[in-house]
N, C-alpha and C positions, 0 to 999 in steps of 0.2 A: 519490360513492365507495361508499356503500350500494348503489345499483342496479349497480354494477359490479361489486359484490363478490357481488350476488344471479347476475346474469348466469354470471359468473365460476363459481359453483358449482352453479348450474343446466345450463351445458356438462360440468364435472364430471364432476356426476352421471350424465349421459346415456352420456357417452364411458365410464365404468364398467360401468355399467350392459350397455354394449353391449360392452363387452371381457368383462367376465362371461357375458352372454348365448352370447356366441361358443365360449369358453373351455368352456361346459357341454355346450354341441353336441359339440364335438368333444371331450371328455371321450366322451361316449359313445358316437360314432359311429368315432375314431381309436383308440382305446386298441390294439384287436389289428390294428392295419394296419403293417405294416412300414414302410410313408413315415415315419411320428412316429419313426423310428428314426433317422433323419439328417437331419430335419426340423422344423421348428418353425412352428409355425400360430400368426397372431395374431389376425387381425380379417377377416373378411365382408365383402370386396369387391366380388364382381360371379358372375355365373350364363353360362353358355355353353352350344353344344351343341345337340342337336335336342331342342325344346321346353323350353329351359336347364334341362335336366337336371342338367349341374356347375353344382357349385358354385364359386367361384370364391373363396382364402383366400390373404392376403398370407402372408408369413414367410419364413425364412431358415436356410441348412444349419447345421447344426450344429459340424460342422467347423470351415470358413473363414467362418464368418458370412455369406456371400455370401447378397446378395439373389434371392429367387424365391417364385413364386409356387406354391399346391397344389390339385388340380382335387380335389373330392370326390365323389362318387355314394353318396347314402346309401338302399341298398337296401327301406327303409320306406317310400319314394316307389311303390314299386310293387305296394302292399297294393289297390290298386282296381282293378289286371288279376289274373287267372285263372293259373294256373302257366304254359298253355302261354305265354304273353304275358309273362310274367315272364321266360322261360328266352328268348325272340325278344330281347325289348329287352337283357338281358343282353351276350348275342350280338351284338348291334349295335353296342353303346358296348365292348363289349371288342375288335370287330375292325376300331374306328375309331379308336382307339389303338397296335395295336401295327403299325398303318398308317403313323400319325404316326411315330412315335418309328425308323422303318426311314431316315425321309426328312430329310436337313439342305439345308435352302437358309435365304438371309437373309428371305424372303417365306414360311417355311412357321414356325409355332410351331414352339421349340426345346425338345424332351424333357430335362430335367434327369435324371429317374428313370424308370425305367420304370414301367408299371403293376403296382398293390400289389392282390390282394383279400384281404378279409377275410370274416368273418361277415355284419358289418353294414355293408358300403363298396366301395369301389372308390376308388382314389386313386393320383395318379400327381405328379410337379413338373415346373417347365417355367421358363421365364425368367420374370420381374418382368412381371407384366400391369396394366394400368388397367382396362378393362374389354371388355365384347364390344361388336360394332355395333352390335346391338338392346338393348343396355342404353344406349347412347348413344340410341339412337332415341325410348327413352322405355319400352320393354318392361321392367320391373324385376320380372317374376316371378325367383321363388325369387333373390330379392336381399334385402339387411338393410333395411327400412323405417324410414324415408322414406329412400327412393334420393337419392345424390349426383350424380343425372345432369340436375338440370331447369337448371341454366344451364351445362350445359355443349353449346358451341355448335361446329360445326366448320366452320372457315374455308376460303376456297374454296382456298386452299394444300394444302392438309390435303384435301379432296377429292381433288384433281387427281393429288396424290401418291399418296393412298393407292390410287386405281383403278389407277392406273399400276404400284403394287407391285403388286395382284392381277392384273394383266394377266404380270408377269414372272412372276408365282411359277404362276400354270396356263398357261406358255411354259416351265417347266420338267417343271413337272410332263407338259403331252404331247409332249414334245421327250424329255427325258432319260427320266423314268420308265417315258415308254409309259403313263400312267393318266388317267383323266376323273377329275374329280373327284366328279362327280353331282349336288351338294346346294349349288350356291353360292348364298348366302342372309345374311343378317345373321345368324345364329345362329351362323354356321359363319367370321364375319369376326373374329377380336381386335386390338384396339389394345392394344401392348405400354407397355410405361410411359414408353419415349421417342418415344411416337407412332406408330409403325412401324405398319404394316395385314400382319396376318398369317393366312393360313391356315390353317384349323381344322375340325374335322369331317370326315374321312376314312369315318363310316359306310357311306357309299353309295358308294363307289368301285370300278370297275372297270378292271382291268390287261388290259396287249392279249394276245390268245391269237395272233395270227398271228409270225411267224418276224422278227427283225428286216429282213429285206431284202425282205418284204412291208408289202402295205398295212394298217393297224394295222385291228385290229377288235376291237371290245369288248362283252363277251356283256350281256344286259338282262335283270333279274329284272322280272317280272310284276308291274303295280302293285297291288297287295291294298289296296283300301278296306277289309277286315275287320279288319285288322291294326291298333295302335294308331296313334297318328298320330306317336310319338316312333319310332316304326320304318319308316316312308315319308319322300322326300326332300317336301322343301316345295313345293307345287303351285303359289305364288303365283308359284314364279320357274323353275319347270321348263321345258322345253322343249316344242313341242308334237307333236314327231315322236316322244318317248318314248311319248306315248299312241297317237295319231292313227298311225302307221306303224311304231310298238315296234320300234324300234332309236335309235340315241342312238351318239357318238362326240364330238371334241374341240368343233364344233361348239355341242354342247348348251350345254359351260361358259360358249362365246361368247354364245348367248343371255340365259342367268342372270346374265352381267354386265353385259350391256343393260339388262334391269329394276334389276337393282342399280343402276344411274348413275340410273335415272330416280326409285326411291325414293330415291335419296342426297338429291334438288335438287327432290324432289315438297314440296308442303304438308303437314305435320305427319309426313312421313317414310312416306308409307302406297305400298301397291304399284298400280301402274297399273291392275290388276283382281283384285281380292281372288275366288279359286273354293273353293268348300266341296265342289263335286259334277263328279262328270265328266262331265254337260253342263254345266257350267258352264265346265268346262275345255274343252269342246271348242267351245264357243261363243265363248271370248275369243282359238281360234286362227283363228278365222274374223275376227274385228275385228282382230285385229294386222296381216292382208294389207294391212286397210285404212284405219291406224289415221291420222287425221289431223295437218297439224303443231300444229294450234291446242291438241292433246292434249297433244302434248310440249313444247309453248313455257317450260316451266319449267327445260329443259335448256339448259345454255350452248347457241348457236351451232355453235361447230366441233365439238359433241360429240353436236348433235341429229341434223346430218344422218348421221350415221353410225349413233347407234342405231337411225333409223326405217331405216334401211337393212338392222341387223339384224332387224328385227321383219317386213318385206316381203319378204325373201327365203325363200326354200327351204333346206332343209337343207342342199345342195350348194352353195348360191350365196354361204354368209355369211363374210363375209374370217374370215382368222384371226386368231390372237391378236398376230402380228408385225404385222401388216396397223394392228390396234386400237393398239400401242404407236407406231406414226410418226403416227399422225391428229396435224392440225393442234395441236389442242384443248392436247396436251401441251405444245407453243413456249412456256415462261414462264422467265421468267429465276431464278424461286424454284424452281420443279422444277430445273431444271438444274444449281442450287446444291446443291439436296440429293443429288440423281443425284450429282456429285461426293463429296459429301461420304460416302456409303455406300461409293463407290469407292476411299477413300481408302488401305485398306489393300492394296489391289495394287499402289500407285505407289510408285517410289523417293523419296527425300528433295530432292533438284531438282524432280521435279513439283508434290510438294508445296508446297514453299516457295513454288512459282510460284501454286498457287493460294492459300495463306494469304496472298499480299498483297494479291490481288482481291479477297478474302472481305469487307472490310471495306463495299465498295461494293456489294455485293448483299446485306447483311444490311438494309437499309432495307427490302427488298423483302420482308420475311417477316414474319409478325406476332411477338409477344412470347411467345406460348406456345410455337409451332413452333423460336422461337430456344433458349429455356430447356431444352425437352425435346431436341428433333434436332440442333441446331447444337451446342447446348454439348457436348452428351454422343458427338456425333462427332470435336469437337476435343480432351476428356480423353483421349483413346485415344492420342495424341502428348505428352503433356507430360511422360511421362518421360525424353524424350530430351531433353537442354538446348539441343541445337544447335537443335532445332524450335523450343524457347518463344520465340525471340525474333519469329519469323514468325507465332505464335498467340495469344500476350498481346494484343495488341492489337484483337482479333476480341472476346475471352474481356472485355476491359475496352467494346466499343462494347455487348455484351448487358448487361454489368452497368448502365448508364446507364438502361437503358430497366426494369433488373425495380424491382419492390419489393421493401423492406427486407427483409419472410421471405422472398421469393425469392433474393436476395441472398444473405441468410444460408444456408438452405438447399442451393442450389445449386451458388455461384459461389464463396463465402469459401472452402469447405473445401479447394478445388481449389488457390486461390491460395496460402494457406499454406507448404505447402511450397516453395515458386517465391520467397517472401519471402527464404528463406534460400539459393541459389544466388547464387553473386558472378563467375561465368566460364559462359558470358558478361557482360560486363557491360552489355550491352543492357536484359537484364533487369532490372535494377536502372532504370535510366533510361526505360524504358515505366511501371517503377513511380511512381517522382518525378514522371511528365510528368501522371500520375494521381492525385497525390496528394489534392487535394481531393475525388474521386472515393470512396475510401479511408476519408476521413475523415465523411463524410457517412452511408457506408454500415456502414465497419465499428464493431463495439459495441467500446463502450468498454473493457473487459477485454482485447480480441483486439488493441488499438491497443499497450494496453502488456506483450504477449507477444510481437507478431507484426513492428506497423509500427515501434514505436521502438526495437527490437534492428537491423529493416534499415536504421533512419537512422544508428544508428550503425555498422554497418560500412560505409555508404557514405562517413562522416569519416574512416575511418580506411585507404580504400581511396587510391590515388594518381592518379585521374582526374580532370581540374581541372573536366569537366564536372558531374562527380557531386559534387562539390563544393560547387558551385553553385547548382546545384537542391538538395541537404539542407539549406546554408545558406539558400535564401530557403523553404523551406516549414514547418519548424523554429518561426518565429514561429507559425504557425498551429496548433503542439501545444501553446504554452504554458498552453493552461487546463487543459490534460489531466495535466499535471507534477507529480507532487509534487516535494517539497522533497531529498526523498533524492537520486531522479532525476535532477535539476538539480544539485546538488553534485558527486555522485561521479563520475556518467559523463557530462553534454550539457557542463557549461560548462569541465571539462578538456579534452575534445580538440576544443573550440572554441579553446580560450586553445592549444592543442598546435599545431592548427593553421593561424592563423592568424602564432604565431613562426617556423615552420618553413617554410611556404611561400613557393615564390617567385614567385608570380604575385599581381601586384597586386588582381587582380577578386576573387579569394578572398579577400586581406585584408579588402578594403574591402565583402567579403560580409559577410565573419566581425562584423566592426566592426555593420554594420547588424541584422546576426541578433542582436545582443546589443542592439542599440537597442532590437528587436521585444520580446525576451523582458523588457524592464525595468521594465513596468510589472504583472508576473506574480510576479517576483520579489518575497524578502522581503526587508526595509530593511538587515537586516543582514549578508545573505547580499551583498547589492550593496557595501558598506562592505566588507567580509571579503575578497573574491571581484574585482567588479570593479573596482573604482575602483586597487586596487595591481597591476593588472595595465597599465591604461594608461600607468604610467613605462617600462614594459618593453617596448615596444614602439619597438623603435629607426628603423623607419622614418619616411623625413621626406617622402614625395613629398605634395602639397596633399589627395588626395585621402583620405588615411589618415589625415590632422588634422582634416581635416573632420569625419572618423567621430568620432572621439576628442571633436572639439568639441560635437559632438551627443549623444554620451550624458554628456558634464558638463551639459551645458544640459539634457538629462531628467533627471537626475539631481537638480538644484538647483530645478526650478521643477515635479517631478512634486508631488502633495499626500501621496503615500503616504511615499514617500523622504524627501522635504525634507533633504539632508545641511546639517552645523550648520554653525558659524562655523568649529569648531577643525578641521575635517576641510577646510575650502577654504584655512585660511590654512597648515597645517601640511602637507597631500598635495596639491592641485591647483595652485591658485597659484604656488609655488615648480617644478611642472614645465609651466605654462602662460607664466610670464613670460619664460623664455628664447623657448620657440618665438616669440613676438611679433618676433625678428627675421630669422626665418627668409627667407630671399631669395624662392625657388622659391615663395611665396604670391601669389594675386593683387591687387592692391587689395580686393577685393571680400571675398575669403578675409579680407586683412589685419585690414580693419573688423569682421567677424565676430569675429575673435579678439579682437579690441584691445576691443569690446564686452563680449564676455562675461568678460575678466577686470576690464574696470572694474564689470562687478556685481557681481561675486561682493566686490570691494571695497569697494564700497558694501554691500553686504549686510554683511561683515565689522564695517564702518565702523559701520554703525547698528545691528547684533544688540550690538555690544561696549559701544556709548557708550548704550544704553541701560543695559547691567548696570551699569557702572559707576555711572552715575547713580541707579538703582536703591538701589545699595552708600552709595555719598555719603549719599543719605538718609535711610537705616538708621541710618549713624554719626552723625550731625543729629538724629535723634529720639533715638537712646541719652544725646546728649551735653547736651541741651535736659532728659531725665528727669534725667542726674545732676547738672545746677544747679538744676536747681530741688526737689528732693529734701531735707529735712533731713538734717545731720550729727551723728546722736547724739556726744555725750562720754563716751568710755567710763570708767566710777571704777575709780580702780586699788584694789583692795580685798585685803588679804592675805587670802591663804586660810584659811578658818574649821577647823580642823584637826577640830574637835566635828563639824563638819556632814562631814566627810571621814571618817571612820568610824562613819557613820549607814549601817547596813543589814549590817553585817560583823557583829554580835554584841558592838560593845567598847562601847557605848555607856556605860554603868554604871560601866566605866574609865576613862575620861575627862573631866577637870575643867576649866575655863578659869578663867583669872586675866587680870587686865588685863595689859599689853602696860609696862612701863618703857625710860626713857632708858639707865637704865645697862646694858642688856644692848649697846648701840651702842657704849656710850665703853668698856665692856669689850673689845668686842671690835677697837675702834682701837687699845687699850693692849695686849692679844695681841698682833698683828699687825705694832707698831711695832720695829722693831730698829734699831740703830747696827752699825757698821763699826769695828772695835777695832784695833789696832795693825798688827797682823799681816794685816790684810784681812778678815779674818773677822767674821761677823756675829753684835752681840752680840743675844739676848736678855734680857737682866740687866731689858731695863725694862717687862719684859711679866709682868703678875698673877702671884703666886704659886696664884692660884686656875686655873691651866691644865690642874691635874689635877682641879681639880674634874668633878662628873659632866657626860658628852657633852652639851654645849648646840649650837644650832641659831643662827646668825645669822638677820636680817629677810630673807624672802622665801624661805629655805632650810630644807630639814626634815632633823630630826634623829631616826634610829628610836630606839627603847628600847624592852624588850622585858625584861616580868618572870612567869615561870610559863608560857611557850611551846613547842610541842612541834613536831615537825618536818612531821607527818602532818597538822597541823590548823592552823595559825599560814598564816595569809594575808602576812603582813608580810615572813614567809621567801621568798617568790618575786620573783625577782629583775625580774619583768613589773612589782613595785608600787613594786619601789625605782629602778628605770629610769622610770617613770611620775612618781616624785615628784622625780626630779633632772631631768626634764626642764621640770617645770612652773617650776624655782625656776634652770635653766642661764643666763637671761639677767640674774639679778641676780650670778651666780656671779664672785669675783675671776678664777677660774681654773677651766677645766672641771674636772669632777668626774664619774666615771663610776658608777654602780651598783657594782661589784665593786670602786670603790676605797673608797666607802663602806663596804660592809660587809665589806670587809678589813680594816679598824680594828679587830676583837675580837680576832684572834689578839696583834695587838700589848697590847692594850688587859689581854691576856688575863694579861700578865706582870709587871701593878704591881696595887697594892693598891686602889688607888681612881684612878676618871677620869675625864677628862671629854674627850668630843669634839665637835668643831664643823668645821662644810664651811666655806669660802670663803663670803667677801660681800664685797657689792659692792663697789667701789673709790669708787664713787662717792657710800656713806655717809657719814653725818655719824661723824664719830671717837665722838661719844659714844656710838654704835650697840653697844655690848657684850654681850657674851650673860651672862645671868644664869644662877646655877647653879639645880638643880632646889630645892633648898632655899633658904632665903633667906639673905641674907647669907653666911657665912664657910664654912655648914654644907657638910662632907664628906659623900657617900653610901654608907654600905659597903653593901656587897652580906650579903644574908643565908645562909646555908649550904645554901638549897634551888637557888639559881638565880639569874642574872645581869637584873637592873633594868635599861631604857633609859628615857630621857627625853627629851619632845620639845617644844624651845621655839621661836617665831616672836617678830620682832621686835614684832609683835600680838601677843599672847598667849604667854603662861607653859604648857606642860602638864605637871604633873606626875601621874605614873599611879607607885604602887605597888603591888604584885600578887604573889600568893606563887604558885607553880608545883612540882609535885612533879619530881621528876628526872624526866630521860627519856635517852633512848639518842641521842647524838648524835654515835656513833661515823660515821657517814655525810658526814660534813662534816670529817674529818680530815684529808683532801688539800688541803682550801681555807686551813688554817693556814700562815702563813710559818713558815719558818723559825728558832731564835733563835741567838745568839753560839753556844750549843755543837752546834748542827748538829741541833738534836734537836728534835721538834714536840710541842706540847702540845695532847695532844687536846681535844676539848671537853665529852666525862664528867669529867675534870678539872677542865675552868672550872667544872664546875658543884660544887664541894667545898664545903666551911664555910671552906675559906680563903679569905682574898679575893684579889680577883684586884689589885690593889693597897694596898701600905701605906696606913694612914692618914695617916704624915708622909711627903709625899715629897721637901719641902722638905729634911728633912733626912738622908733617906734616900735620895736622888738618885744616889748613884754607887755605895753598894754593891750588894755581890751579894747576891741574895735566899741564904740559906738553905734556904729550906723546899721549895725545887724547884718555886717559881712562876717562875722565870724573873729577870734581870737587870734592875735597875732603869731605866727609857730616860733617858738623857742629855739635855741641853736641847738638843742639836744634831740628837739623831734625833729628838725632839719635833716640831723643826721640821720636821726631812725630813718626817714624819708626815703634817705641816699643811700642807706647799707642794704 
């Protein structure tokens, strides 16, 4: 990865490097040239011209982006001729340009712009060029160093064709124009960037001076050795009647294309005799009369005997240029291909069509470069017509086979792209499908999910059963490429859309397989979710669409990814698998199929379940095994320690304990006990006169009391600790007993002078369970003139707590008072008076009415209301 990465930034560098280097050139040599005004120069391609004088710079208008190329002449080249020599070659290159640019044929370079000078330049644009002939030949003066020309090699296609363009294009040139060209040479040859051999170099050209319905003649500048040699035509391939008898005519070019064919096919591209000097030149027209074949054996055959044919003749004797166009030599079936394919724009859409069906079987015949550049880039010239594409896709897909991936990509993708998204014809679509694997191999992953899986899906959702078909079986083969989104929202809907809606069987029973393909690509859940509740919905019954059915339960059950569980076969598959089991229309064969796989999935059932169970079984077997053999504490029923019950409250210091006596029990059997008197009514006559004594507590139940308590700070007041304490003591209770019936006792309590209260106990006490009063024996409690004393006794333990309390405000708790006989309530800054809140006899003070405006004395019948 390291050396990749070196690699990698070592091309970088250089291709920087050389866009910088280019960019600086032309910074100084374009700045005031009017070309950079519509034009855009990027990178140092190739040299042209006599003595490649241009230069030769890819880029592109400015305008339309349109690709072309930009010739440069940077007049600093000619600081080593003398002015007059300056102002000649000037002359030269300017009046072999605006030669060019008069002239349009497909065989002549096409002027873009006319010619631009500046101070420092000369510049003009022209179509997308590759490079010239003598830079293919290995000549890479005034080229970007190291030249891109050493492997590049030209195939004998690519010869045969390109003579043949220059034979058309100087058969127009002395046909239509009337002009020689002069200087036909590899300097003066360019290959355009789709191959094409074009004519170039116009410097030395002569126009005929005779009348057209005469015979053409063409006037001859004197050849000047003194002159520089970028201002003379090339000796090596001139004619020998220009020197030797100074005249010249169409003739001449015929010559110049002879030696041309014989450097085309010579060794290392050199000319048949290299002359510096005009005897040298005049020496090598004396060898040409008699130039042997063993000389030209490097030339094909059918094209040797014709050049030695030009090279022995006389000026008068040498065929012409139509003569050179039918020679044998040209009969290949890859010329003729191409010859078509240049023609193509003359012909109507029937000829065409007729030749883009042939085309297929003469492209073997052409190599991979000629196909990529000529072929491909003559057949883009139709694909915006859709009726054409169905006649040229298939041409357009046998090239894509043979390129490589950048070629591919490069080339052929861009083209396809839009052709992805026509749907009329629908040919098109199905030259694509037929391709698919084609597509996939070559196109990059990004362009599959812009380009190919938008055309899969409009071909589901198109209504040709064939297209159908084909997306259905090729569909499998995108599944690695899917994400999860993909697959949800848009492939497995108008999968499931169209497979219900169809009514041709081959599609269902596609549809059904294409979901076979895709299910091991799938996630577990998405299959659970998705397919598996789409197979009840499928109402067709013919064998062949149960089959399907039956095939993705059986992948479904025995894949390792999926594995669906127990609850998912006995609750969705089974129950719509055991009816089909009697379907008629199966064959034996089918029958056993089916009748198989639901007895496994039964089995599977059968044994995933009877292990849980048994599983479970064992669970409850060890749980049941720990709880016998476990001891069984005995829990001590222990009354609650009322002293250890207000540890951490602050009362501790308040709190005394006393042992625990019998007679608080048989007291409170003797309370409790009543008779039924005449009238029905219950007596209490035989229950303690001690019942006003102060509020006691039965065994197991608490009794508050409460002396010197304030509302803001007394914990005992919140109704969480007296709900708390009649919950702990409810189950020894005769009769429930709530929090707020407890301590609703004080209002009543609030009306006699002295009392005593006690909760419910048990039923199940011993009678002598009686509650003792806070004092011993007989003794009354009064209350002192600061505040109201409680007391709290447990059949355990005695408490008595005294405690003096300064008044406080406990107007706040005035609603929580009953009521009394005069409808009137007695607050509880009241209870708190130096009166007491009952008499000290209440024995005998029982029925009257208080006086002093404590309230009515309570009767032995509301006593008991009180206490039941």
């Amino acid at each position: 990865m390291d050396m990749f990465n070196k690699i990698s930034s070592k091309i970088y560098s250089q291709v920087t490097n050389h866009v910088n280097t280019t960019m600086s050139q032309l910074s100084v040599v374009l700045p005031g040239n009017p070309v950079t005004r519509e034009f855009d120069a990027t990178s140092h391609i190739a040299s042209a011209g006599p003595g490649l004088m241009w230069k030769i710079y890819s880029g592109s208008k400015c305008s339309t982006k349109q690709e072309a190329s930009i010739f440069v002449f940077e007049k600093r080249q000619l600081e080593k001729w003398n002015k007059a020599d300056r102002d000649i070659i000037l002359d030269s290159l300017r009046r072999g340009i605006v030669q060019l640019t008069k002239i349009r044929h497909p065989q002549i370079l096409t002027v873009q712009h006319s010619l631009e000078e500046s101070r420092e330049s000369l510049a003009f644009a022209t179509e997308p060029v590759f490079a010239s002939l003598s830079n293919v030949f290995g000549d890479t003066h005034n080229m970007p160093q190291p030249a891109n020309m050493s492997d590049y090699k030209l195939f004998d296609v690519e010869i045969k064709y390109g003579l043949l363009q220059l034979a058309e294009g100087l058969a127009f040139l002395h046909n239509d124009v009337k002009l020689v060209h002069g200087n036909i040479c590899p300097e003066s040859i360019i290959i355009n960037k789709s191959g094409v051999w074009k004519i170039f170099g116009l410097d030395f050209c002569a126009h005929n001076t005779n009348p057209p319905n005469a015979l053409p003649s063409f006037p001859l500048e004197d050849y000047n050795m003194s002159l520089p040699s970028v201002c003379r035509p090339n000796l090596d391939y001139m004619a020998p009647e220009k020197i030797v008898e100074q005249k010249h005519g169409t003739s001449s070019d015929i010559f110049s294309l002879a030696m041309l064919c014989y450097t085309v096919y010579s060794t290392g591209n050199k000319a048949l005799m290299t002359v510096q000097t005009m005897q040298q030149f005049r020496a090598r027209a004396q060898q040409l009369r008699s130039v042997s074949e063993n000389k030209l054996q490097c030339i094909p055959e059918f094209l040797r005997e014709h050049v030695k044919t030009i090279f022995h003749s006389s000026f008068q004797d040498r065929p012409d240029v139509h003569q050179f166009i039918k020679i044998r030599y040209f009969d290949d079936l890859g010329i003729k291909t191409l010859q078509y394919l240049d023609s193509l724009l003359q012909w109507d859409n029937v000829q065409k069509s007729q030749f883009y069906k042939s085309l297929p079987a003469a492209l073997p015949n052409l190599p991979q470069r000629v196909k990529v550049q000529r072929v491909l880039h003559c057949l883009m010239r139709d694909l915006n017509q859709p009726l054409m594409v169905p006649f040229i896709l298939p041409s357009v897909m046998d090239i894509a086979k043979s390129c490589t991936k950048e070629e591919y990509i490069a080339y052929v993708l861009p083209h396809l792209k839009p052709l992805m998204k026509i749907m009329d014809p629908i040919q098109i679509m199905l030259i694509f499908l037929q391709n698919m694997e084609l597509l996939l191999k070559m196109t990059p992953a990004d362009s599959i999910q812009q380009d190919v899986l938008p055309m899969l899906y409009r071909g589901l959702d198109c209504d040709v059963v064939k297209i159908h078909e084909l997306c259905l079986s090729v569909l499998p083969t995108f599944a690695g490429m899917l994400d999860h989104s993909n697959v949800k929202n848009h492939l497995l809907p108008r999968i499931k859309k169209l497979c219900l809606s169809t009514n041709s069987l081959s599609v269902r029973v596609n549809c059904l397989l294409c979901i076979g393909g895709l299910l091991e690509h799938l996630d577990k859940w998405l299959v659970i979710d998705e397919i598996l509740p789409f197979m009840p919905q499928i109402t067709s019954r013919e064998p062949a669409v149960l089959m399907g059915i039956l095939g993705i339960y059986k992948l479904t059950m025995t894949h390792k990814k999926l594995g669906i569980s127990k609850e998912i076969m006995a609750t969705r598959i089974l129950p719509f698998l055991i009816p089909l089991c009697i379907e008629n229309s199966l064959s034996l064969t089918q029958f056993n199929a089916l009748v198989a796989l639901v007895k496994e999935m039964l089995k599977a059932v059968e044994n995933e379940h009877r292990t849980k169970l048994e599983q479970l079984s064992a669970v409850k077997d060890q749980q049941n095994i720990l709880t016998a053999t476990m001891p069984t504490p005995v829990a001590e029923q222990k009354s609650p320690d009322l002293g250890q019950a207000f540890s951490g409250l602050g009362l501790d210091t308040f709190v005394s304990n006393s042992e625990p006596t019998k007679k608080t029990n048989q007291d409170a059997n003797q309370l409790f006990s009543a008779t039924s008197n005449a009238n029905g009514q219950k007596d209490y006559s035989g229950a303690k006169k001690d019942i006003l004594e102060p509020y006691k507590v039965s065994s197991n139940s608490t009794v508050i009391s409460s002396n010197n308590m304030n509302a803001s700070s007394n914990p005992w007041l919140d109704n969480k600790n007296i709900m708390t304490a009649a919950a702990q003591n409810q189950h020894n209770a005769i009769s429930p007993t709530t929090p707020s019936q407890v301590y609703n006792f004080a209002p009543q309590i609030a009306q006699t002078q002295q009392f005593k209260v006690t909760t419910p106990i048990n039923q199940s006490a011993p009678s002598s369970n009686l509650m003792q009063p806070f004092n011993a024996g007989s003794q009354t409690y009064r209350p002192n003139n600061n505040f109201t004393n409680l007391s709290f006794s447990s059949s355990s333990q005695t408490d008595q707590v005294n405690r003096n309390q300064n008044r406080g405000n406990w107007s706040a708790f005035d609603n929580l008072l009953p009521s009394s006989n005069s409808n009137k309530k007695i607050p509880l800054n009241q209870m708190m008076s130096n009166t007491p809140l009952l008499p000290s006899n209440v024995n005998s003070n029982r029925n009257n009415v208080n006086n002093n405006n404590n309230g009515a004395a309570l009767s032995k019948d509301e006593i008991m209301d009180l206490l039941s």
